[in-house]
C-alpha positions as CSV (number, residue, x, y, z in Angstrom):
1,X,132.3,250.1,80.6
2,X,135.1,251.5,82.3
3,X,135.4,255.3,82.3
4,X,138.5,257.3,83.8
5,X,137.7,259.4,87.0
6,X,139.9,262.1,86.4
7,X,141.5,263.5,83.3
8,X,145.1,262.1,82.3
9,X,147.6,264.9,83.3
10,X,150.0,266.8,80.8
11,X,152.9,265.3,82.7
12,X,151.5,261.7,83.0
13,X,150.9,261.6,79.5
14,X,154.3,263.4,78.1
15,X,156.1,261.3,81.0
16,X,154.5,257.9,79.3
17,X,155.2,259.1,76.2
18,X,159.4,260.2,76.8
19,X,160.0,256.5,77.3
20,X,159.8,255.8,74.3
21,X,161.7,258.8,72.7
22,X,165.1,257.4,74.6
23,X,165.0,254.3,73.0
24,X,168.0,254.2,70.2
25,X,167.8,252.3,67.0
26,X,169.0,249.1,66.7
27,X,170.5,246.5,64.4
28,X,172.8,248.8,62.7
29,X,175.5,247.0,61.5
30,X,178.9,247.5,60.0
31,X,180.1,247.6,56.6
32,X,182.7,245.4,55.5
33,X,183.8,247.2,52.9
34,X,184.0,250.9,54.1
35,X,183.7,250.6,57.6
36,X,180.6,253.0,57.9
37,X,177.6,252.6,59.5
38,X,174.2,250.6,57.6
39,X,171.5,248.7,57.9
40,X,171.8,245.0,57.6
41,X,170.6,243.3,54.8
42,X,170.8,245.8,52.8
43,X,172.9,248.2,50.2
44,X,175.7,249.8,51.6
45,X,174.4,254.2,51.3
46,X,178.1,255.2,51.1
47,X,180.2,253.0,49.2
48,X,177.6,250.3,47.3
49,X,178.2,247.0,48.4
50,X,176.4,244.6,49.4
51,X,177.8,240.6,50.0
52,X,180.8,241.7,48.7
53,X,180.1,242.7,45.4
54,X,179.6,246.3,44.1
55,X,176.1,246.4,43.4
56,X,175.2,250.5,43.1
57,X,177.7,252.8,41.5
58,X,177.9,255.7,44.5
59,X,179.9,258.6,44.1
């Protein structure tokens, strides 16, 4: 069985771990409808539409 020699430093481990933080989140699409920013395939948050039709009454 392996078994490190040394223990995994702070920095090598928070280093490892920040390349993952930087990564941005993808697939947001555009609305057609209001123009705003959503994710696809589903309701619109800000104006309720989804496929064209108004689907949730938002205020």
């Amino acid at each position: 069985m392996a078994v490190p020699k040394r223990k995994t430093s702070k920095a090598k481990t928070s280093g490892r771990k920040a390349a993952n933080m930087k990564k941005s989140v993808t697939g947001v699409s555009i609305c057609p409808q209001c123009h705003e920013a959503k994710l696809p395939h589903r309701v619109c948050p800000n104006c309720g539409y989804y496929d064209g039709q108004d689907v949730v009454n938002a205020e």
